[in-house]
N, C-alpha and C positions, 0 to 999 in steps of 0.2 A: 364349236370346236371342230377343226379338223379333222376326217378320219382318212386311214391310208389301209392296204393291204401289205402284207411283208411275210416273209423268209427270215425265220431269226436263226443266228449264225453260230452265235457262240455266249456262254457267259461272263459275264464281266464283271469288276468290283461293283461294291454300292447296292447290291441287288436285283442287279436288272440284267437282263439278256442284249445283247448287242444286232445289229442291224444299220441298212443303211438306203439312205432316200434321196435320189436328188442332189445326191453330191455329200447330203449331211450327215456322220452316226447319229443312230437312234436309239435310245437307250428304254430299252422295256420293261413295265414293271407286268409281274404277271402273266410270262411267258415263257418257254423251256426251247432249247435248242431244237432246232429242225422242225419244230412248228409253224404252220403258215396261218396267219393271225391278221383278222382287225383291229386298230388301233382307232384310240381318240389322241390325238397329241393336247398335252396337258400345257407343254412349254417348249415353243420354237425360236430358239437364239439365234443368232448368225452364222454360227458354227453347228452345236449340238441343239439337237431334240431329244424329247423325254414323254413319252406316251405310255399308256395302261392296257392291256388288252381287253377291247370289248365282247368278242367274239374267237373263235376258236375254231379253223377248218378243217385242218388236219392236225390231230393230235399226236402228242409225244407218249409214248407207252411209260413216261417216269411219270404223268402229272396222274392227281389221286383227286379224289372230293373234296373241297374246301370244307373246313369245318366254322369257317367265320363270316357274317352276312357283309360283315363293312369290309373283306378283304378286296385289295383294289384301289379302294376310296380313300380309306381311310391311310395315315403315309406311316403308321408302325409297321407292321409284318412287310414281309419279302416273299416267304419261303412257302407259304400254306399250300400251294399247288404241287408240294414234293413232300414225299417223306423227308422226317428228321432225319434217317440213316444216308438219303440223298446228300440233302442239305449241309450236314456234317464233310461228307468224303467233296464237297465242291468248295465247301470253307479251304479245308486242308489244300487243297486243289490251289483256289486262287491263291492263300497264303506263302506257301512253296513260290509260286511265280513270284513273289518280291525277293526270294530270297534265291535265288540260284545258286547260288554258289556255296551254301550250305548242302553238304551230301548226306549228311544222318538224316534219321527218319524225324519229323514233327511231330510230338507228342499229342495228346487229347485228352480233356478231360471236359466230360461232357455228364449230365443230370437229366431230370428231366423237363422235355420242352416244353411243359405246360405248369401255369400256377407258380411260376418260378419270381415274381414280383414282390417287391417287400413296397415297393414305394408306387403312386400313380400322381398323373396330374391332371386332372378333368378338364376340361374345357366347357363353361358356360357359357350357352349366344340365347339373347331372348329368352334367359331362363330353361333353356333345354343343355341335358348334360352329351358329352360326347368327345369324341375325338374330331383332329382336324385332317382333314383333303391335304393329301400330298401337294406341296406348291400352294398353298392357301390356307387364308384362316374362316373356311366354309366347314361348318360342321357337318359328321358322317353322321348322323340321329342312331341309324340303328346298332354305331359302336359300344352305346350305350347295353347293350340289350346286355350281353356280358363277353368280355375280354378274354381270351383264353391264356392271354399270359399273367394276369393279376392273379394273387392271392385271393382265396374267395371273400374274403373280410373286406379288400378294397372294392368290389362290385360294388356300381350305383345303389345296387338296389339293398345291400346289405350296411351301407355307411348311414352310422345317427346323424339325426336331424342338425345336431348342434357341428358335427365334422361337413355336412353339406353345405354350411354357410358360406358364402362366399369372402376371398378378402378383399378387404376395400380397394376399389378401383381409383385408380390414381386419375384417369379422364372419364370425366363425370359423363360426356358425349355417346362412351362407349356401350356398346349392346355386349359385349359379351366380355367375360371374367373367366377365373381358372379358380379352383381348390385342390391343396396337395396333400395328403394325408402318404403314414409310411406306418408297417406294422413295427410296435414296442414292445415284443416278447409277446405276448398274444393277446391286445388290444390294438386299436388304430386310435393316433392320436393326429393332431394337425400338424404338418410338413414344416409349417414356418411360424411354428406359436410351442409346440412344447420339445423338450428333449424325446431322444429316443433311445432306448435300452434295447444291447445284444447281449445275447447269451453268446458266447466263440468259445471253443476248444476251452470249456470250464472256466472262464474270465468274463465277468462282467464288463460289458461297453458301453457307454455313454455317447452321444454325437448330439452335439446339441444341435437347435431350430435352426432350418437352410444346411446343416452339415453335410460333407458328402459322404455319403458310405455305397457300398455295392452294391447290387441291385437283387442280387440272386442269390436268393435265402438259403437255394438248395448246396451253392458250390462256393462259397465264402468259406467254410472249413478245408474242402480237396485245395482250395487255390493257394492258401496259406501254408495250407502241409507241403506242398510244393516248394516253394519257400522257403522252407526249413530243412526239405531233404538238400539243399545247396549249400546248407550253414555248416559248419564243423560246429565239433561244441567248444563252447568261451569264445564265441566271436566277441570283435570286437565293431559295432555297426554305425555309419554314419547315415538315418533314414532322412531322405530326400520326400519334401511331398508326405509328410507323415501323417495329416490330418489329425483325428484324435486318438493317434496312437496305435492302433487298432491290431499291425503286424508285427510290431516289434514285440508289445505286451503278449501277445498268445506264444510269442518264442520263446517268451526269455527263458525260457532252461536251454537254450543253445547262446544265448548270449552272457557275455560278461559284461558289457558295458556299453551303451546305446544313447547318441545324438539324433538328435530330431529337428527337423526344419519346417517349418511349415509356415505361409504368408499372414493367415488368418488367425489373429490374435484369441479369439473365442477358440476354437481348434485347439490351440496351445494349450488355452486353461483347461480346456476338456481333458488333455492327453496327460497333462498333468495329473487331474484327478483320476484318472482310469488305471495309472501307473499304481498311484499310492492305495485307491482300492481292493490292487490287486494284490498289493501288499512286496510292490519293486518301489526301493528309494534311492536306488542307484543310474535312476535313465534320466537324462538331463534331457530338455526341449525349449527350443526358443524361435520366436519369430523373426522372419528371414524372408524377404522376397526374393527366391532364386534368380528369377527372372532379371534383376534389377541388383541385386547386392551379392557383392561379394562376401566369399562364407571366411571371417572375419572376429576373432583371432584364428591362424588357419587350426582347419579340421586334424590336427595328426596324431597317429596311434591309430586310423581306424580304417582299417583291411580290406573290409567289405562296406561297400557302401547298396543301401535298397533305393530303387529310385520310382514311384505310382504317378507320373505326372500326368498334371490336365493334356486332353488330345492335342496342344501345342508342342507336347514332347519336349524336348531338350531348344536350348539356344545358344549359342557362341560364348557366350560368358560362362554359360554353365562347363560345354566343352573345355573352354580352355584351363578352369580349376579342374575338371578332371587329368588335363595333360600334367596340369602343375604336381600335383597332390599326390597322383598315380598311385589309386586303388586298387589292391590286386583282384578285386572279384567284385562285379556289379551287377548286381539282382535286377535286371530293368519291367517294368509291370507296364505292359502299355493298353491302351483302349482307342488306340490306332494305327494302325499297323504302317497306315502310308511316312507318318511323320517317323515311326521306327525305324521304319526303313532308311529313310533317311540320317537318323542318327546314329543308324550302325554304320553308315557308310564314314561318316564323322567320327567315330570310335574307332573305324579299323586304322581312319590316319595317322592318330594318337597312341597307337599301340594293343590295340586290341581284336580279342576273336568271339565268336559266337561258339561258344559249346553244344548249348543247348538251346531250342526252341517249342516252347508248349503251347497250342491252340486250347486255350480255357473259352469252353460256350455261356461266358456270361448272359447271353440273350437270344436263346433260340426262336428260330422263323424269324426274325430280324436279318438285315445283313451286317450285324458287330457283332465281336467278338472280344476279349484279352486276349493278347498276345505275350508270355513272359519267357525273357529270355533270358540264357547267362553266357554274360563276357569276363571272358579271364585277361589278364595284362599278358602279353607273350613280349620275350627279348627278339629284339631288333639287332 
C-alpha cells in the first residue's frame, strides 16, 4: 500500500477529512482538520483517493483516546478520535451545508453513543468472527473482542452456541459467511429465522425475519414522538414506506384514519397483525411498489402523508403523484440526507417548503445519521 504525508484541510461528508495529492482529493478516514498525518491509501481511482491515518505528527487539540482496537480497520465507526459532543456539533455542521437556504435552527436529538445496537451482522472468514476492512472483505479479528456500539447481549462473546451457527452458504467455495441476530425484548433471537418483538410507546411490535426496523434501541421512541408533535389530532395519514406498521400504530391517538404502502407482502401481513393486536381496526394496508406503481384507486381524503424510504429516497413517479394529489403536510424520514436533499429540491418545484428540520443520531461514531423533515404545501 501506498503511503503519503498530508495537511488535512477540512471535513467532509462520509466520515472523512478532505486533503489533497497530486492533483487528486483525498478523503481520510481517521483524521481531524489541521493535522499533518501519515497515510496508507486504501483506494486510488483516477480521480479520488481514500486513505486511513497511519500515524499522527502534529496533532489536533479535538482528537481524544480511541476507545476501540479495530478503530481504522475496521469501515463501521468514523468518529472515535473526537468526542461525541464534537462529532454531534460537525453532523449539524455538514447537515446545514445541504441545506442553505433553510435559516431556522436544525434541531437534535441525540442518546447515547454507546450500546445503542439492537441488531448486528458478524462476519465469519475461516471460522473467526469479526467485522470487515473498509474497502474489503478482509476481516479486522480484533473487531471481535467487543463493539462499542452493540448491545451487550449481541457481543460474540455473549451469543448462544445455537445463535452463532452460521447460515447456509449459498457458494460452497467460500471461506467466509455472516450471522445476524437482533434483540426481541430482551433475548437475541436469529436476524433471518425468527420474528422480532418491540415494546414502543406501550404497543407491542412484531417485524418479522429480514424485517427492517431501526437500529437504535435508545431513540426509536424520541424519533417517533417527533412525528407526532407534527400531527394535529384526527389526522388523516397516507404512510408511505410503512413496513410493519410501526409509526402509524404508536400514533394512532392523533390519527383517525391510516393507509399504508409498503412493497413487502410479509411487511403488510405483519402490520396488519400489529394493528389488530393493538387493538386499531380501522388502519387499512396494502402492498404497493412505490417505486414502480402507481397509488391506485387514488389516495384521497388524506392530508398528511408519512413518508421512511429506503436511502434511494423518492423517484419521479413518486414526485409526480405527490404534485397530482397535493398533500398538505409531508413527514419525510430520511437515512440519507444527500438523496433528501435532492428531493427537497424536487418538492420545492411541486409546491412545497421545509419548515422544519431534525438531525436524529440514529448511529453515533458512524458517519449516518436520520434526517426528518416537514414540508408544508404553500400557494403559488
Amino acid at each position: 500500500m501506498k503511503k503519503i504525508r498530508l495537511k488535512l484541510e477540512k471535513w467532509a461528508h462520509g466520515g472523512y477529512t478532505l486533503s489533497h495529492h497530486e492533483g487528486h482529493p483525498v478523503f481520510v478516514t481517521g483524521g481531524i482538520p489541521g493535522e499533518e498525518v501519515e497515510l496508507e491509501i486504501e483506494k486510488d481511482g483516477k480521480k479520488e483517493w481514500f486513505g486511513r491515518v497511519m500515524e499522527v505528527h502534529e496533532f489536533s487539540p479535538q482528537r481524544i483516546k480511541i476507545d476501540c482496537e479495530a478503530f481504522g480497520e475496521c469501515g463501521g465507526c468514523s468518529y472515535r478520535h473526537i468526542s461525541y459532543e464534537k462529532e454531534l456539533e460537525l453532523k449539524l455542521t455538514l447537515l446545514k451545508e445541504l441545506f442553505p437556504n433553510f435559516k431556522k435552527q436544525i434541531s437534535l436529538i441525540s442518546g447515547s453513543p454507546s450500546h445503542y445496537r439492537n441488531n448486528v451482522q458478524w462476519q465469519i472468514v475461516d471460522g473467526n468472527p469479526g467485522f470487515y476492512e473498509r474497502f474489503s472483505h478482509d476481516l479486522v479479528e480484533s473487531s471481535a473482542k467487543e463493539c462499542m456500539n452493540l448491545d451487550p447481549k449481541l457481543q460474540w462473546k455473549n451469543l448462544s452456541n445455537e445463535i452463532k451457527k452460521p447460515k447456509q452458504n449459498i457458494n460452497p467455495k467460500s471461506k467466509s459467511n455472516s450471522i445476524q441476530a437482533r434483540i426481541s425484548l430482551d433475548k437475541v433471537v436469529p436476524y433471518e429465522k425468527e420474528n422480532t418483538l418491540f415494546l414502543i410507546k406501550g404497543k407491542t411490535i412484531y417485524a418479522p425475519p429480514n424485517g427492517f426496523f431501526q437500529i437504535n434501541q435508545f431513540l426509536i421512541e424520541p424519533w417517533i414522538d417527533r412525528i407526532g408533535s407534527w400531527l394535529s389530532n384526527s389526522e388523516k395519514v397516507l404512510e408511505l414506506f410503512c413496513g410493519s406498521g410501526s409509526i402509524g400504530i404508536c400514533l394512532n391517538d392523533k390519527i383517525e384514519s391510516l393507509l399504508g404502502y409498503e412493497s413487502h407482502p410479509k411487511s403488510i401481513q405483519f402490520a396488519k397483525k400489529n394493528a389488530s393486536k393493538n387493538g386499531i381496526d380501522h388502519y387499512l394496508y396494502e402492498v404497493k411498489d412505490l417505486y414502480t406503481q402507481k397509488m391506485e384507486p387514488a389516495p384521497k381524503g388524506y392530508p398528511t402523508w408519512i413518508i421512511n424510504p429506503p436511502r434511494a429516497g423518492l423517484n419521479p413517479l413518486l414526485l409526480e403523484q405527490m404534485e397530482r394529489y397535493k398533500p398538505k403536510k409531508l413527514i419525510y424520514s430520511s437515512c440519507n440526507a444527500s438523496t433528501l436533499r435532492r428531493d427537497a429540491i424536487g418538492l420545492e418545484k411541486i409546491g412545497y417548503e421545509i419548515k422544519e428540520i431534525v438531525l436524529v443520531d440514529f448511529f453515533p461514531r458512524t458517519a449516518h445519521y436520520e434526517v426528518l423533515t416537514l414540508f408544508e404545501s404553500v400557494q403559488r
